[in-house]
N, C-alpha and C positions, 0 to 999 in steps of 0.2 A: 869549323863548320859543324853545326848542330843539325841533327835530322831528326825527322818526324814523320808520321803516315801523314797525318792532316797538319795542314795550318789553317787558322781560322783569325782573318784581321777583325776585331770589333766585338766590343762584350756586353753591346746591347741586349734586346731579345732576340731579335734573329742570330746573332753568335754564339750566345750562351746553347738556345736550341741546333743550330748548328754541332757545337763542340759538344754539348750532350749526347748527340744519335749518333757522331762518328766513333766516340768513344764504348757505345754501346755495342757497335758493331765491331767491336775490336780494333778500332784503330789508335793507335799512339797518337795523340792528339796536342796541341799547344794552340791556344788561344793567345794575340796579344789586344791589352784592352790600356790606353792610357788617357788619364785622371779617373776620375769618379768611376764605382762597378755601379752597379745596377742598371741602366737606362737607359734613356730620355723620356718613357711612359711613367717611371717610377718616381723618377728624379725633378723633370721637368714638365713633365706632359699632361697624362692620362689622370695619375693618382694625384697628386696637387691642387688640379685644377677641378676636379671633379669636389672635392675640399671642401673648396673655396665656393663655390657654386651651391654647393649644400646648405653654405651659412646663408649666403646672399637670399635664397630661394625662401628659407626661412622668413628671413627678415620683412621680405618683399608679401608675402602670405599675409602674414600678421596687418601690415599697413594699408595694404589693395584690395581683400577678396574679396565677392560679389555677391557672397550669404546674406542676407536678410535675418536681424535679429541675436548679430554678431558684431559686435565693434572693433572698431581698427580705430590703432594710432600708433606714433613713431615708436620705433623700438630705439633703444641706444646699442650700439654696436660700437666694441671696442676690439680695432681693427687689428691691434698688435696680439690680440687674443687670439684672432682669427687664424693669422699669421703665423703665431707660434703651435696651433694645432693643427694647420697642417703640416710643418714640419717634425711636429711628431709622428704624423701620421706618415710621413717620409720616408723618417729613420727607422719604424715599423717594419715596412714596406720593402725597402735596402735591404735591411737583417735577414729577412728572409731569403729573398733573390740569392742576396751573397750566400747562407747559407745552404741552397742548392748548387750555387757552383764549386762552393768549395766540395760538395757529396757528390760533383760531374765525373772523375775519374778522368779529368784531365790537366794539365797543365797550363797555369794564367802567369805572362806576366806584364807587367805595367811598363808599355811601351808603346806609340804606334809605329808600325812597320809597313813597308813599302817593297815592292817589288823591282829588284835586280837582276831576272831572268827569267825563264819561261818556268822555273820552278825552283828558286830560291826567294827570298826575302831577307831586308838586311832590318836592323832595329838595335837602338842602344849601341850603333858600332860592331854587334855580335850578327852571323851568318846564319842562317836556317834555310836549309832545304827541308822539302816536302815529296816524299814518296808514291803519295799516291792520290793526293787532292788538296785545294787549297777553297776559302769560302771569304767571298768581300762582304762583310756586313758593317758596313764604319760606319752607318748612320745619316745621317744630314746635315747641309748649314742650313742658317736663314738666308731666304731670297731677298737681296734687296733691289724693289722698281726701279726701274729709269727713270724717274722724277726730276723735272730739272729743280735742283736745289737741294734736295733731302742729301746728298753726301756730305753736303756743308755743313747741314741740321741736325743738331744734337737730338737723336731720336730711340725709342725703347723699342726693347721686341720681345717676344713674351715671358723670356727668362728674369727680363729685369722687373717686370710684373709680378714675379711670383717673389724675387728678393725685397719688394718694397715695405717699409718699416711705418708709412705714414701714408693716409690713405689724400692720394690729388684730389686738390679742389675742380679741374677739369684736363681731358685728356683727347684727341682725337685718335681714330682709331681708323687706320688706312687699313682695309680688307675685310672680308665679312666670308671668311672660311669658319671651319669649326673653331679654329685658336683664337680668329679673330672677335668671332661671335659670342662667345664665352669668356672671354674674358672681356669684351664691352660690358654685355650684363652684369657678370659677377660686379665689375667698378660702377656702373651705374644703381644698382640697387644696394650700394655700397652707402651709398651718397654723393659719389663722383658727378661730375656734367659728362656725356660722354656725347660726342660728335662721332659717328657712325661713316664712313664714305665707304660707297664699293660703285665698283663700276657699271657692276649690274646689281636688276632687283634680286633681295635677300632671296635665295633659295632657288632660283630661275632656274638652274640646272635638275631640279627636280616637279616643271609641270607648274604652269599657270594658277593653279586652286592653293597650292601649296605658297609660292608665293604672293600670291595675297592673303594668303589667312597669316603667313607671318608678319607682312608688311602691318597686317592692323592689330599686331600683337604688340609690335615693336611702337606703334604709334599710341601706346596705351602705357609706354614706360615713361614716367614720369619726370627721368634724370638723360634720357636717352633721345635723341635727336639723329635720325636717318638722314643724311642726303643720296638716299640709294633710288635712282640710278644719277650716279654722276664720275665724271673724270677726275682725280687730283694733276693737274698741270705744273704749279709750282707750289714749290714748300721755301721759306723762308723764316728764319729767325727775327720777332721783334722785343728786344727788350730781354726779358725773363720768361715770355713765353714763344707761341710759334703761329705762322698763318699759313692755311692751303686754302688756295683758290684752288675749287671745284667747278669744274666747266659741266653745266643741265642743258637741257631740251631748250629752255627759256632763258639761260643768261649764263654768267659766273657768277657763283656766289665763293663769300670770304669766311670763311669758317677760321675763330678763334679760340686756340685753348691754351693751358699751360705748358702741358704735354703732348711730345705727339710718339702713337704707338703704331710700329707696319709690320702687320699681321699678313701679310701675300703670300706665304708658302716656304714651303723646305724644300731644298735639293740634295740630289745623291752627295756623298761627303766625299767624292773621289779625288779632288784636286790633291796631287803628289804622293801619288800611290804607285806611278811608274807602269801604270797599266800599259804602257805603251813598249814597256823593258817585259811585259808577259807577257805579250799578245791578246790581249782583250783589247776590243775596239767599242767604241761607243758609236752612240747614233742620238745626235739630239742633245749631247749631254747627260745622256742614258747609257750604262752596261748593255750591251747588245745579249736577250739572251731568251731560251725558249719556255717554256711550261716545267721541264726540267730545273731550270734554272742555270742550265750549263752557258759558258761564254763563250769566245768565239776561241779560248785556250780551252781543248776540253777535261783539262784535268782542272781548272778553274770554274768554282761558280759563284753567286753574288746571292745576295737576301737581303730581306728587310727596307729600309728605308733607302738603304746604296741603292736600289732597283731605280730609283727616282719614280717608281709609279704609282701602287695600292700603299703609302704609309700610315700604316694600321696594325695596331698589334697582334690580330689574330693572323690577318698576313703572313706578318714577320713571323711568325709561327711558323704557319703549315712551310713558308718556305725555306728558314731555316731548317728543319725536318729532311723537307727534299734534299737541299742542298750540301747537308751532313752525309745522306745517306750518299748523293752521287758521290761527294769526295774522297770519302772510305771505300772508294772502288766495287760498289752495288753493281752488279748489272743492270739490274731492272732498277728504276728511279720513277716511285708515283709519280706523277704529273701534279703541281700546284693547282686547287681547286677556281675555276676562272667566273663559271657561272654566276652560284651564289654570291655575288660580288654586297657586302655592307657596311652602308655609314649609318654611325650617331651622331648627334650634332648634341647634346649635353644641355641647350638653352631651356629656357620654362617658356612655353611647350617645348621639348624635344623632338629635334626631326630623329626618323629612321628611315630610311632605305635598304630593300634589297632585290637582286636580281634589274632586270631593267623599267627604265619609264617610258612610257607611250611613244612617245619621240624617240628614243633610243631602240625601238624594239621596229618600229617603221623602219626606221635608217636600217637596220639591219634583216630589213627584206621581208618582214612577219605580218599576216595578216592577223589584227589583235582585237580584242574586245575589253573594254574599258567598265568601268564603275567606279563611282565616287560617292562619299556623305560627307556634308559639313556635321563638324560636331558638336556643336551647338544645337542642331537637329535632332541628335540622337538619345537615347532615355536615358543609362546611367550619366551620360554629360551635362543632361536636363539637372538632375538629382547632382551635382558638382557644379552646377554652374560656370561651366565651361564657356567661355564666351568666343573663345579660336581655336580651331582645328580640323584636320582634312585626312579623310581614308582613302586611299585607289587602287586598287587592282588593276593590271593586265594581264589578258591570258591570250593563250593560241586560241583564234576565230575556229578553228574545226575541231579541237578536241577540248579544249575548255583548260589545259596545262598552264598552271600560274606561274607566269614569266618574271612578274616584279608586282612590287608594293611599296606605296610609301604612305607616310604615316607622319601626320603633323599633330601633336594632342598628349595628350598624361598617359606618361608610362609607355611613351610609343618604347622604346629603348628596351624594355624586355617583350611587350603584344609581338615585335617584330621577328622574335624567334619562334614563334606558333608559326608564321608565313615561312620562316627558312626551315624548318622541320620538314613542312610538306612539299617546299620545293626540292629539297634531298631529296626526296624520294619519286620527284616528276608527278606530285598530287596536281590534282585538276579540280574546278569550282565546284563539281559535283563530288568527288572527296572531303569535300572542306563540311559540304552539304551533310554529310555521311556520319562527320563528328560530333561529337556534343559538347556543345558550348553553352557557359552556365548564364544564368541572365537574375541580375543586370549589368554587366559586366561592358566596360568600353572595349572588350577583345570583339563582344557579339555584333559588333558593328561588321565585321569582316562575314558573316554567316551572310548579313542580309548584301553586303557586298557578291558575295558568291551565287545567291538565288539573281541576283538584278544580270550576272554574267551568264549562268546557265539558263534564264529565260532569253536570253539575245540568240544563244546556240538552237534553240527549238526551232 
């Protein structure tokens, strides 16, 4: 039997932060992490894709833009080039990472481990108790839908996207989340055909303006074919490629490609972890567990993508952090931050969100006030020739406190942390009013956002 203050399963970013803050606090610490260190942001995810999207973006500039007195034509792209920079850009990326845990002041080693008791864990056949806290961070799988057929159907998900050596002559692309969206583009301004299905319109969960300004973004991609809104019913294999019938408003359609890619989501990575030999209870196929981050063992807590909810890496952050400090036996254990809640979506344009949208802030009982601009509308986007993109604010109807923002258009991905600054701090439209904001600048869209919200409050 080997003992420890902390055990920490999973050497993502939420375990590595995890096992960092335990250690900090003095705890004897042991992380177990097995195959690959770094990841799935580093390895798989975030820094890869982000790459690859770089080139694509490129490419697609050069061929499309909407300048006057500027020429376009094909660029050559040679994909294997593309391909091997960003796994340079990878192995960069890893070095690093590894090189902070190895300087964590704690113990790693390459195995996954599973839980034997309300506070031991076995692994590699060797025995570990934990003294005074343990932290589930294993990460995710892939989701895969209920589709009648796709288990039959030889089908890619976005790892084998990122492995590929030769770029497909067409591919369809079941989901339209961040993974899914981003890596359609990236392949379609590649050169790829890409066949687009989701069941709902692109970005719906973010406000009516927003998705339509994507929808006519998307219908502007050249190699990119939406059938969004539509159901995939069956997937079947013909030949050396594959077909889904998408059931519309108006019919089935048959959508044909070579490949097919199902992008529908991650779930917690918990399956035989023996959370049931700890006491940890799920709900949903979710760790049951509070703001803390504690579970229903309270010497056990969960982070990062294991949560099955916010999988995002600053998440996994702040909640690794908590979940370190509750398990090195903290009294006090900050509360994981819930409000500020943000996505990127990484596509040209780029969505941002944060805090809530109109409809979410309704549901949640708020009397709100609203403002919107198309960007296409607005002066520096004039001067870019912007031709898709949308601003909105909500705020509290009585004090003017900015609840949410989302943000369809260039550069939304960093504009979006000027709105999460001032929501830290409980800023209100006449705050925003108060600052100064340089012009012509696509952030000053948000100023005349803020007057159109504090003339509603007069």
């Amino acid at each position: 039997m080997h003992e420890f203050d902390v055990i920490v399963l999973g050497g993502g970013t939420a375990g590595t932060a995890a096992a960092k803050t335990a250690a900090q606090n003095g705890a004897r610490t042991v992380m177990f992490n097995d195959g690959e260190l770094g990841g799935l942001c580093i390895l798989r995810g975030c820094m890869p894709t982000k790459t690859l999207l770089h080139a694509a973006h490129l490419k697609h500039e050069a061929e499309h833009h909407r300048t006057p007195g500027i020429g376009r034509q094909p660029l050559a792209a040679d994909f294997q080039a593309v391909m091997e920079n960003k796994e340079i850009k990878v192995t960069r990326f890893k070095r690093a990472k590894i090189s902070g845990i190895e300087s964590g002041g704690y113990t790693v080693i390459d195995a996954r481990a599973h839980f034997i008791g309300k506070d031991t864990v076995e692994a590699n056949g060797e025995t570990y108790r934990f003294t005074k806290g343990a932290v589930i961070a294993v990460g995710s799988s892939v989701v895969e839908p209920p589709i009648p057929g796709l288990a039959e159907t030889p089908y890619w998900t976005s790892d084998d996207v990122l492995s590929l050596t030769e770029l497909p002559e067409s591919v369809a692309v079941i989901g339209s989340g961040a993974i899914g969206l981003e890596l359609a583009q990236f392949l379609a301004r590649m050169g790829t055909r890409v066949e687009l299905i989701s069941r709902r319109p692109v970005f719906a969960d973010y406000g009516p303006a927003v998705a339509e300004e994507m929808a006519g973004s998307l219908n502007d991609e050249p190699n990119l074919n939406s059938h969004a809104p539509g159901t995939p019913v069956a997937i079947r294999q013909q030949g050396t490629g594959i077909i889904v019938e998408v059931e519309k408003a108006n019919g089935t359609e048959v959508v044909q490609a070579q490949h097919l890619l199902v992008a529908t989501g991650r779930r917690a990575a918990v399956e035989g972890l023996g959370l049931e030999q700890a006491g940890v209870e799920l709900e949903r196929g979710r760790v049951k567990t509070g703001a803390d981050m504690r579970t229903t063992n309270p010497k056990i807590f969960v982070a990062g993508d294991a949560t099955g909810d916010r999988q995002l890496l600053h998440v996994a952050n702040w909640e690794g952090t908590t979940a370190g400090i509750g398990a090195s036996g903290a009294e006090e254990i900050p509360p994981v931050e819930q409000r500020l809640h943000m996505e990127v979506v990484f596509t040209d344009p780029p969505l941002a969100s944060i805090g809530m949208t109109e409809e979410a802030a309704r549901k949640a009982g708020e009397q709100v006030l609203t403002a919107e601009a198309r960007l296409a509308q607005t002066g520096r986007a004039i001067t870019m020739d912007v031709a898709h993109g949308v601003m909105r604010l909500v705020a509290k109807a009585d004090t003017g406190e900015i609840l949410g923002a989302q943000i369809l258009g260039p550069r939304a991905d960093d504009i979006i942390h000027a709105v999460s600054t001032l929501m830290y701090y409980h800023g209100t439209a006449q705050d925003m009013l108060s600052m100064p904001w340089y012009h012509p600048t696509i952030s000053e869209v948000l100023l005349s956002l803020a007057r159109e919200i504090e003339a509603q409050t007069a």
